[in-house]
C-alpha positions as CSV (number, residue, x, y, z in Angstrom):
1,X,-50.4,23.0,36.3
2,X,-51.1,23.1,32.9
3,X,-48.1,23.0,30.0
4,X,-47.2,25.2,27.5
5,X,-48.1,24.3,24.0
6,X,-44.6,24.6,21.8
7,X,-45.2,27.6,19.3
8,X,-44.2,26.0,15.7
9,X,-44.4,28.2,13.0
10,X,-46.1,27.8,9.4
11,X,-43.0,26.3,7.8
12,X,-42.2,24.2,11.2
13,X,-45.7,22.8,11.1
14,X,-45.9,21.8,6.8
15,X,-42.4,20.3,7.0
16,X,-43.5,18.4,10.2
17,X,-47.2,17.8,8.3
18,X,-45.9,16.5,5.0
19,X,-43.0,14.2,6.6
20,X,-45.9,12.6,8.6
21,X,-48.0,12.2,5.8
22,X,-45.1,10.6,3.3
23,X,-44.1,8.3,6.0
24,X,-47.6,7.0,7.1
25,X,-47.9,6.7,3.6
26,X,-45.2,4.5,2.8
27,X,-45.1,2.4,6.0
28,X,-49.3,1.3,6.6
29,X,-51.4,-0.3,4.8
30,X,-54.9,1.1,4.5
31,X,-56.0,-1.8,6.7
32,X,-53.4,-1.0,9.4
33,X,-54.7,2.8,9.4
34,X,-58.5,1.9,9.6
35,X,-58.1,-0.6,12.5
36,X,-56.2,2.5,13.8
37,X,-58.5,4.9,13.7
38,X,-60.9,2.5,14.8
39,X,-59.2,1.9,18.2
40,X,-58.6,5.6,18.4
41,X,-62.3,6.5,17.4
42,X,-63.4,4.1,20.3
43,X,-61.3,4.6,23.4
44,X,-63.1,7.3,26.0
45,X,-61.4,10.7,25.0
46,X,-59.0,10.4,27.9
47,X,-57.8,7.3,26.5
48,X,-57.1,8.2,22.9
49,X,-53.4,9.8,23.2
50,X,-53.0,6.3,25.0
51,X,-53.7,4.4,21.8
52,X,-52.1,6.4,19.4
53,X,-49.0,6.4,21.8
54,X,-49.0,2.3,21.7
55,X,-48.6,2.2,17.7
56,X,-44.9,1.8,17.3
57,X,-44.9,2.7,13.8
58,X,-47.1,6.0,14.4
59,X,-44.8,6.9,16.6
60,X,-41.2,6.6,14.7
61,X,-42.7,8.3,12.2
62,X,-43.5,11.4,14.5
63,X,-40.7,11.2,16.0
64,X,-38.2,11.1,13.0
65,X,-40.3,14.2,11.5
66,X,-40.1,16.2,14.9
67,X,-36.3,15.6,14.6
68,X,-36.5,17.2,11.8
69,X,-37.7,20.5,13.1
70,X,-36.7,20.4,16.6
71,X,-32.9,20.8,16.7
């Protein structure tokens, strides 16, 4: 059964969008984001959620910037 997408709204989605952003920003290098992409850009498309999901620092930046519209 498939799951229901959560419905953000325009606000929800920039703060989320520019928190991301600034925090990528700030913690990788250029370096770190291209051998990112690259991993992402080769996995099989089932696979790429899997790599993304692996990068610690990708992921405590979404997650402190869905804290911060999620309450």
């Amino acid at each position: 059964m498939a799951e229901k997408t959560p419905d953000f709204t325009y606000d929800e989605m920039s703060i989320y969008c520019s928190c991301t952003a600034k925090k990528v920003m700030k913690n990788f290098t250029v370096q770190e984001l291209m051998m990112l992409e690259g991993k992402i850009i080769a996995a099989d498309e089932s696979e790429q959620m899997k790599v993304v999901a692996a990068n610690e620092k990708f992921m405590k930046a979404v997650s402190f910037c869905l804290s911060k519209i999620i309450k």
